[in-house]
C-alpha positions as CSV (number, residue, x, y, z in Angstrom):
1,X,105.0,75.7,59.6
2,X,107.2,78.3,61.0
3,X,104.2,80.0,62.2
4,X,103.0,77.2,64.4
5,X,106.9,76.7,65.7
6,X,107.0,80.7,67.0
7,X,104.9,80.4,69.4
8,X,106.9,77.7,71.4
9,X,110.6,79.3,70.6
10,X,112.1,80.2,74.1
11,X,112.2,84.1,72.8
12,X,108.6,84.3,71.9
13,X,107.2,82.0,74.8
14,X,108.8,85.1,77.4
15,X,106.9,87.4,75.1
16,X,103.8,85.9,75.3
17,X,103.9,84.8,79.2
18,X,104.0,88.7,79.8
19,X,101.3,90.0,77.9
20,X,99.0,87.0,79.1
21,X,99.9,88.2,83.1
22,X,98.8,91.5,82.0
23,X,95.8,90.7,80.3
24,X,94.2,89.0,83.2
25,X,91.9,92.0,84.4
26,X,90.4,92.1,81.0
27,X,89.9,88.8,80.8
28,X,87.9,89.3,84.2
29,X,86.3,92.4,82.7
30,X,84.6,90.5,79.8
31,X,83.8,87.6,82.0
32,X,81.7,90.2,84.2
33,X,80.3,92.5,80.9
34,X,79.0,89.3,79.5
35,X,77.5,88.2,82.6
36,X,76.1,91.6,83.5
37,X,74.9,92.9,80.2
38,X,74.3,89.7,77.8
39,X,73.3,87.0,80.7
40,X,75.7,84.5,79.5
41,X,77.6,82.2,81.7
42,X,80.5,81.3,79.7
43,X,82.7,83.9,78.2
44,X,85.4,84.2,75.9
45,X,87.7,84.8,79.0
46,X,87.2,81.1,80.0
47,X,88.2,79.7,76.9
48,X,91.2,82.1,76.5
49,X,92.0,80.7,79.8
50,X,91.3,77.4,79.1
51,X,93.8,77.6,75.2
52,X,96.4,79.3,77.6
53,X,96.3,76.0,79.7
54,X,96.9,74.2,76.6
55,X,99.7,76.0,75.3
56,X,101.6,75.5,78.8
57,X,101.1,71.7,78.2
58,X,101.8,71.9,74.5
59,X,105.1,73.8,75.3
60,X,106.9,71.5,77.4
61,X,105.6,68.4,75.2
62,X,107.2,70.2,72.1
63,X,110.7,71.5,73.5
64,X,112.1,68.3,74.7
65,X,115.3,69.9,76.7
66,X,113.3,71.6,79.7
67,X,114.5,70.4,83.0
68,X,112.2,68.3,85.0
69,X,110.0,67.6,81.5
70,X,109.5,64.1,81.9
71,X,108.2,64.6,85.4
72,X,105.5,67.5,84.3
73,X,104.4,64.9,81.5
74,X,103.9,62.2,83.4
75,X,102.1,64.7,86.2
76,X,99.7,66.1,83.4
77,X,98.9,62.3,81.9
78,X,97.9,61.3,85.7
79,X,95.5,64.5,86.1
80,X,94.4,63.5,82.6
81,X,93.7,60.2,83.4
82,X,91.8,61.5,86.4
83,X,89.5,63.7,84.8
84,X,88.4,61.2,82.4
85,X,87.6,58.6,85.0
86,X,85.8,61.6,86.9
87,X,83.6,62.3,84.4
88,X,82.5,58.5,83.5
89,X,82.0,58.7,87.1
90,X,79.0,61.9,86.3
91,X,78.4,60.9,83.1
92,X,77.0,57.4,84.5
93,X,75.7,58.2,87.6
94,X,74.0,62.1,87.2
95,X,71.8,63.5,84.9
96,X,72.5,64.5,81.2
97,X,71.6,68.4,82.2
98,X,75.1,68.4,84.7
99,X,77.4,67.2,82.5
100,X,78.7,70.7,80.7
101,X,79.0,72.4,83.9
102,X,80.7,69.6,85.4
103,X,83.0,69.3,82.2
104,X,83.6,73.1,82.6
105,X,84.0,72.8,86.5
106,X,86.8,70.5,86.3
107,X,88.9,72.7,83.4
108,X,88.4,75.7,85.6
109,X,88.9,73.8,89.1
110,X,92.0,72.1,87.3
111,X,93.7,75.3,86.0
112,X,95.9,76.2,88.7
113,X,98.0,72.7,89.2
114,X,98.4,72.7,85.4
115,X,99.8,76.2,85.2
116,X,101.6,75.9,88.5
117,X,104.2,73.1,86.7
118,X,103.7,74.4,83.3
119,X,104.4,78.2,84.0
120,X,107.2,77.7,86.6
121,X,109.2,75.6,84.1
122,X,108.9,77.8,81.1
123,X,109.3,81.1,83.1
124,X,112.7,79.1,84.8
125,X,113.8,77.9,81.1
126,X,112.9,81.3,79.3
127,X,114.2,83.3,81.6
128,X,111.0,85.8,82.4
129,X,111.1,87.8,85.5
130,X,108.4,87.9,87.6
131,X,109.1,91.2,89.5
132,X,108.0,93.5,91.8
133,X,107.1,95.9,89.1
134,X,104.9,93.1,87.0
135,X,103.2,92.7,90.1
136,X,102.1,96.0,90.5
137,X,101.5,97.0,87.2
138,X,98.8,93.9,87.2
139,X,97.2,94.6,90.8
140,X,97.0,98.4,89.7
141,X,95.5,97.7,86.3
142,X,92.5,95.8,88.5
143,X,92.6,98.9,91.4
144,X,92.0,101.3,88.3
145,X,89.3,100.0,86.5
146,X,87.6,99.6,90.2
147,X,88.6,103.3,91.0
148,X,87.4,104.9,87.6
149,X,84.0,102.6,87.6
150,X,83.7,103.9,91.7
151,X,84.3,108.0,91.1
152,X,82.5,107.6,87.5
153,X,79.4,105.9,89.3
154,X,79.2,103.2,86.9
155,X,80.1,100.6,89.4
156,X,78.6,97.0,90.6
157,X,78.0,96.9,94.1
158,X,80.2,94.1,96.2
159,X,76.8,93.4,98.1
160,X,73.8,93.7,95.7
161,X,71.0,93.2,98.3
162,X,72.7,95.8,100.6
163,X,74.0,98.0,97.9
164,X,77.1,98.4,99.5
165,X,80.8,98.6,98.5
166,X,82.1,98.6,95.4
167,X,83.7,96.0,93.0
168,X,84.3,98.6,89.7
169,X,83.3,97.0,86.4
170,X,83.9,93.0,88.0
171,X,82.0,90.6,88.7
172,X,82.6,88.9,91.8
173,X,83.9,90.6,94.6
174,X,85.5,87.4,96.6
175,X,87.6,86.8,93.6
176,X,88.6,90.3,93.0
177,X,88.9,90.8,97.1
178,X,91.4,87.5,96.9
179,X,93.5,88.8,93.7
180,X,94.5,92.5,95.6
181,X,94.7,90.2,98.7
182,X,97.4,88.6,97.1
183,X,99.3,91.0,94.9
184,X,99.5,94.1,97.9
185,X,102.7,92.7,99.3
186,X,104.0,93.3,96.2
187,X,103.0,96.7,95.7
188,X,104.2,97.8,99.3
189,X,107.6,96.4,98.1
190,X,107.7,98.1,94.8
191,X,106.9,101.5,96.8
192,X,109.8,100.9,98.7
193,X,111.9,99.9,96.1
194,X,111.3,102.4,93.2
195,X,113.9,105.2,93.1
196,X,111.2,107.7,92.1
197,X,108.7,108.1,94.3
198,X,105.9,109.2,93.0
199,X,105.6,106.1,90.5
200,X,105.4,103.6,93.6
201,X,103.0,106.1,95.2
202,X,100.0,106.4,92.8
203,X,99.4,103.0,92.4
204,X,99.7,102.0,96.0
205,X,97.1,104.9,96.9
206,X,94.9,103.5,94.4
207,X,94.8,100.0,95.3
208,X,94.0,101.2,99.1
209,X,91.1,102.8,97.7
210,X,90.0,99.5,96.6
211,X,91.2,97.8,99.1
212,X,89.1,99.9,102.0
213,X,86.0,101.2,99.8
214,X,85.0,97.6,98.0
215,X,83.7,96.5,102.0
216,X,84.8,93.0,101.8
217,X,87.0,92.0,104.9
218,X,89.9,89.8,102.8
219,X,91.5,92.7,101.4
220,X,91.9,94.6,104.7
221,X,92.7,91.8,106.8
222,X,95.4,90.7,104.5
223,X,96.9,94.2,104.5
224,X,96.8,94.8,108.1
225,X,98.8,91.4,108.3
226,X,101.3,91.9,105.8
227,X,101.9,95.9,108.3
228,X,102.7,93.7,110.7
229,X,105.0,91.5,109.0
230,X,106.7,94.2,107.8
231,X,107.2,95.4,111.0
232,X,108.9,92.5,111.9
233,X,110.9,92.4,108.6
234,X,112.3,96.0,109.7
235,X,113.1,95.0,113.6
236,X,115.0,91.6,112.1
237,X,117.1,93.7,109.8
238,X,117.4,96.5,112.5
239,X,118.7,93.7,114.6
240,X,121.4,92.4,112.0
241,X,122.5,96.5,112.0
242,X,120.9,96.9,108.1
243,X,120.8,100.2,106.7
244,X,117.4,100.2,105.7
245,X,116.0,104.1,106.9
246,X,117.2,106.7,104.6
247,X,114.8,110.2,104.1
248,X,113.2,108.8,100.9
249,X,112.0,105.5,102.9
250,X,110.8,107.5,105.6
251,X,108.7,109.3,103.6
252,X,107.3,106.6,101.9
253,X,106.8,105.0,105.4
254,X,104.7,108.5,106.0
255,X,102.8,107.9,103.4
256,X,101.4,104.3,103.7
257,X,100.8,105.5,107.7
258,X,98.8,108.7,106.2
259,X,97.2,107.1,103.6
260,X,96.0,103.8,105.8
261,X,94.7,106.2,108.6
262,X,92.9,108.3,106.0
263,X,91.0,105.6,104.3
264,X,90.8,103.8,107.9
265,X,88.1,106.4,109.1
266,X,86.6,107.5,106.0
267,X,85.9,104.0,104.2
268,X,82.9,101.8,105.3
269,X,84.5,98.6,105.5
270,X,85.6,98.8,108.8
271,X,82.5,99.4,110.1
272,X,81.5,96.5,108.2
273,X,84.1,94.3,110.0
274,X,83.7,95.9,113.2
275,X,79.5,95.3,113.2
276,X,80.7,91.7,112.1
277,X,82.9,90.9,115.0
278,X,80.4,93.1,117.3
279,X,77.7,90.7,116.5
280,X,79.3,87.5,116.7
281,X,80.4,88.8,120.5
282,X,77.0,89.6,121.2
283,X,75.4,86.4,120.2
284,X,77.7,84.7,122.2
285,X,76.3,86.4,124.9
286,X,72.7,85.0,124.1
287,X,73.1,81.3,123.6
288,X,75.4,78.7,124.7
289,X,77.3,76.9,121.3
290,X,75.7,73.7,121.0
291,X,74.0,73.6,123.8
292,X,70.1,74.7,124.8
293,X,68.4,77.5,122.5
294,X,71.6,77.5,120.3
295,X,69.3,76.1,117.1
296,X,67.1,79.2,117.6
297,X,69.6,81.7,117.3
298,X,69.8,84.0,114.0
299,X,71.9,86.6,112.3
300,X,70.9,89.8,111.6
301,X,69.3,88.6,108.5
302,X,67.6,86.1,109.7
303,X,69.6,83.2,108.9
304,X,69.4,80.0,111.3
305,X,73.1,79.9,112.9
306,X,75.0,76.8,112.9
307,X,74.7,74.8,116.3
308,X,78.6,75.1,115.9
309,X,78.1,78.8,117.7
310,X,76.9,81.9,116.5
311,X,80.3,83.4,116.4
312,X,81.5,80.7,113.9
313,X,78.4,80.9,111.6
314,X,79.1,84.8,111.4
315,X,82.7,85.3,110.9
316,X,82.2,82.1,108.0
317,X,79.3,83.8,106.9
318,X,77.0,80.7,107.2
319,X,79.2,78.6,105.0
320,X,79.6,76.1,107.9
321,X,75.9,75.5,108.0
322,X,76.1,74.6,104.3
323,X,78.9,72.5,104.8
324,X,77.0,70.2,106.9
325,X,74.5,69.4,104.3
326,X,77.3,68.3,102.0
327,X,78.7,66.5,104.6
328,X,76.1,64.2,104.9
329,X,75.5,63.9,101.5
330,X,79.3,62.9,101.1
331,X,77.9,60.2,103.9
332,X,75.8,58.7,101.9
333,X,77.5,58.9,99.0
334,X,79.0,55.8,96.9
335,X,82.6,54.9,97.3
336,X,83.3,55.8,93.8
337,X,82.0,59.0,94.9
338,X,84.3,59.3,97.6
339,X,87.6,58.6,95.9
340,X,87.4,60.3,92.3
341,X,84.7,62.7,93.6
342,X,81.0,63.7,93.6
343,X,81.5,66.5,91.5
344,X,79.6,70.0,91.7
345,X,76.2,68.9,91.2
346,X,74.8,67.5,94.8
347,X,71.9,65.6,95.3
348,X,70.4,66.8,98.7
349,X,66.4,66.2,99.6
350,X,65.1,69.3,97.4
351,X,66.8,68.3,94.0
352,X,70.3,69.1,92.4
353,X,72.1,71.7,93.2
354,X,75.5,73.1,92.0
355,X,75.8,75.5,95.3
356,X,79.0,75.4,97.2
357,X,80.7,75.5,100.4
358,X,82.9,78.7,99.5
359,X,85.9,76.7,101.8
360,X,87.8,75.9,98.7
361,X,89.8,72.9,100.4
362,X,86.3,71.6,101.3
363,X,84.9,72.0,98.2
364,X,87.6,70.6,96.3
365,X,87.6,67.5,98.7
366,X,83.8,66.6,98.1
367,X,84.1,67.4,94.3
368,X,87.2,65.4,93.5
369,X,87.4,63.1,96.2
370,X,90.5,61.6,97.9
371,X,92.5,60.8,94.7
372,X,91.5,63.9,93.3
373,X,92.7,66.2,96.0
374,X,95.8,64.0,96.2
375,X,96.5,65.2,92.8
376,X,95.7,68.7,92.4
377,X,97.8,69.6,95.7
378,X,100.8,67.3,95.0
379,X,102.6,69.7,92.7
380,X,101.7,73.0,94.8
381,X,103.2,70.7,98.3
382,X,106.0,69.7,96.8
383,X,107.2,73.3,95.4
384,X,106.3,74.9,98.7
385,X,108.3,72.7,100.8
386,X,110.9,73.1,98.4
387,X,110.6,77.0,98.9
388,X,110.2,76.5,103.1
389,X,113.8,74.6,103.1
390,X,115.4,77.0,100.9
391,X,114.3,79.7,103.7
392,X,115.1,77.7,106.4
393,X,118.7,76.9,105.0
394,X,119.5,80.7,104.8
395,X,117.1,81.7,107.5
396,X,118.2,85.2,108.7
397,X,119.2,86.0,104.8
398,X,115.3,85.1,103.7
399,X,113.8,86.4,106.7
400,X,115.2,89.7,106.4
401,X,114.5,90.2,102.7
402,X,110.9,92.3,102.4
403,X,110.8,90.4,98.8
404,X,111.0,87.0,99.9
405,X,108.5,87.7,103.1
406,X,106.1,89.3,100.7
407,X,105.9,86.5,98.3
408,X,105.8,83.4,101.2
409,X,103.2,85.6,103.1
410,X,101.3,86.5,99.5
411,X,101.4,82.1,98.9
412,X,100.1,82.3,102.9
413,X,97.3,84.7,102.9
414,X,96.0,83.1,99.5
415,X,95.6,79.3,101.7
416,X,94.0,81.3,104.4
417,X,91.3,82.8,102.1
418,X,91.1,79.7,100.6
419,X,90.4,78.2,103.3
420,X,87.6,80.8,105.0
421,X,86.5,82.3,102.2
422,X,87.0,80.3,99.1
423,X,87.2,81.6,95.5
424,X,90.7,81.2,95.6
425,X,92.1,77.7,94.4
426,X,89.2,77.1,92.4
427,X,88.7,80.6,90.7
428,X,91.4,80.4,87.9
429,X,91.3,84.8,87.7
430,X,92.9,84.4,91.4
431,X,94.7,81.0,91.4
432,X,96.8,81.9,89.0
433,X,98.1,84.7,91.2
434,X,99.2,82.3,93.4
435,X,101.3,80.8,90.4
436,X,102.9,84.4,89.9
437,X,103.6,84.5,93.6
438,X,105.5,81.0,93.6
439,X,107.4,81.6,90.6
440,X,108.3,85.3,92.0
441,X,109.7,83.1,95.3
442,X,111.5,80.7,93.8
443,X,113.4,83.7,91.7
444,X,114.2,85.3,95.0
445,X,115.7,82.6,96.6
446,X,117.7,82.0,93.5
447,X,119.0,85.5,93.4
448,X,119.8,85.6,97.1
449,X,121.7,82.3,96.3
450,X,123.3,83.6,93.3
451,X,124.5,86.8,95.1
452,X,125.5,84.6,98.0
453,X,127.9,82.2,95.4
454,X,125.9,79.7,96.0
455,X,123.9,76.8,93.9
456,X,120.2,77.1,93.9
457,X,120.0,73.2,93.8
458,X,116.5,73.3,95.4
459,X,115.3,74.0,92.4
């Protein structure tokens, strides 16, 4: 008996919290060996995943004096409740060959509001930290593995077809391309924040290997933007007469300028971005959006364009065009369908098929419906609002602070991928990134408020 108590004690649960973060990149790297070498689609990492979900929920049912429990039960009976109607919902309406993956869909698409309420309550009760250090220990344990596979010449390519860029030992480079997106403000912070150098330096060069030589655009983009915001980070503090330059931070400041030019002219994926954006301009050029000829018009590929404009059906690499076909499937659709969702299997005029939009917001609307939606962004609203007011309380105290900037622009670029890119929301590898990032922002603000002699009674 005592060995089924351990688990849940409050000084085990910390325990076991830490060593799950950090086994995330193996989890990934068995999910993409077995896939790769053995062919098969579901991996022990997705039912690690999938127990780890468990013992979240288990947790808070079992220690009965966490804060806000009642609320987190009642929130995971309603998702419960959901699922099962969803899947009377497939199980009556689509064929018996759907049902596993849609089963499996909805654990996996499910994950992150589960572990968003059950992780931030036990890491608040048990005391964890989430810090700047975890962070980068994590994002550099997934940069390494893509560095060693990339100099060792054992790597996958990002882009098979092209064989181009390089995703390491992974699987999927939008996934992967969405976790560094997420965990490099992080990293930047820790550089600046470690006293010795040299351990903030190696894995920050690391991860702009991967970030420049893997050729997907997320990654770059998302650093580029976070440069900028820590630009404006260092001019608000300069402002407010902060001591922030001393010789070891300009040094550190002279490496992330070196190191971003270097890899800026010697890596391929800004030529990758820059032929993107060049092509988009140029088809512009030779049809009208929506209007005569537009229908004709093709990528480089050969891929019809969107009549939404060439531009558009580049830069969302085609996804919009898919996006109408679901949309008028979602037309036609049932109003059960509508409301509790049409799930991942689509019936268009050639058959099934389980192919989606890569827009997660879009994808997760036509899968789970209105009521479904509702529910799997209704924990994630509330807690960033929560985090927005905090800011805004203490304004000039949170917009100063590079950690509290990183994490809200980290929970930021992670919608923006999701909603261009996908792979984000509904990939549980990255989602639960964004679950790191939250709880590393609520521990911020109450820090700051702490330090301030304040109550953190957002939270």
């Amino acid at each position: 008996m005592n060995c089924l108590k351990a688990p849940f004690q409050e000084k085990n649960a910390g325990k076991i919290l830490t060593a799950y973060v950090l086994m995330q990149p193996v989890l990934d790297l068995l999910v993409s060996l077995m896939l790769n070498l053995l062919n098969v689609s579901v991996s022990i990492g997705v039912f690690i995943r999938a127990f780890f979900m468990l013992y979240t929920v288990l947790y808070i049912l079992v220690n009965r004096n966490m804060k806000y429990r009642k609320y987190a039960l009642l929130y995971f009976g309603v998702l419960i409740l959901y699922a099962a109607v969803f899947m009377i919902n497939i199980v009556t309406g689509k064929p018996s060959f759907t049902w596993f993956d849609e089963a499996k869909n909805v654990v996996k698409a499910f994950y992150f509001p589960v572990m968003l309420v059950g992780m931030t309550l036990i890491v608040l009760q048990c005391g964890v930290k989430i810090t700047d250090k975890l962070m980068t220990l994590l994002l550099f344990e997934y940069t390494a593995i893509i560095f060693v596979a990339t100099v060792t010449g054992t790597y996958y390519y990002s882009y098979i077809y092209e064989k181009r860029g390089t995703v390491g030992w992974f699987y999927a480079p939008n996934e992967i391309g969405a976790i560094i997106a997420i965990l490099l403000p992080f990293t930047l912070v820790y550089l600046f924040q470690e006293k010795k150098i040299y351990k903030g330096l190696i894995p920050f060069l690391i991860t702009m290997f991967s970030v420049f030589y893997m050729g997907t655009k997320v990654p770059v983009l998302a650093y580029a933007g976070y440069l900028l915001v820590g630009v404006v980070v260092i001019i608000i503090n300069l402002a407010r007469r902060k001591k922030i330059f001393n010789k070891a931070n300009v040094a550190r400041g002279v490496c992330v300028l070196l190191a971003t030019l270097f890899f800026l002219f010697t890596a391929p994926v800004c030529k990758n971005i820059v032929s993107v954006f060049t092509q988009a301009f140029h088809l512009e050029y030779m049809g009208t959006p929506g209007g005569e000829g537009s229908d004709d018009i093709k990528d480089s590929s050969g891929n019809k364009l969107s009549p939404t404009g060439p531009d558009a059906s580049i830069l969302l690499s085609n996804r919009d065009t898919f996006w109408e076909n679901v949309r008028i499937a979602h037309d036609e659709a049932s109003p059960m369908d509508k409301i509790v969702g049409m799930g991942h299997y689509m019936h268009f005029e050639s058959g099934y098929s389980n192919k989606t939009i890569e827009m997660d917001f879009m994808d997760l609307y036509y899968h789970y419906g209105v009521l479904g939606v509702v529910l799997y962004f209704a924990a994630f609203v509330g807690i960033f609002l929560a985090i927005l007011i905090a800011g805004l309380k203490k304004f000039t105290t949170f917009v100063s602070s590079f950690r509290y900037t990183a994490g809200f622009y980290a929970i930021l670029i992670s919608c923006g991928v999701a909603m261009l890119a996908g792979h984000v929301f509904t990939a549980p590898a990255v989602s639960f990134c964004i679950v790191l990032a939250v709880i590393y922002v609520i521990q911020v603000i109450k820090e700051k408020n702490k330090s301030l002699q304040e109550k953190a009674n957002v939270f």
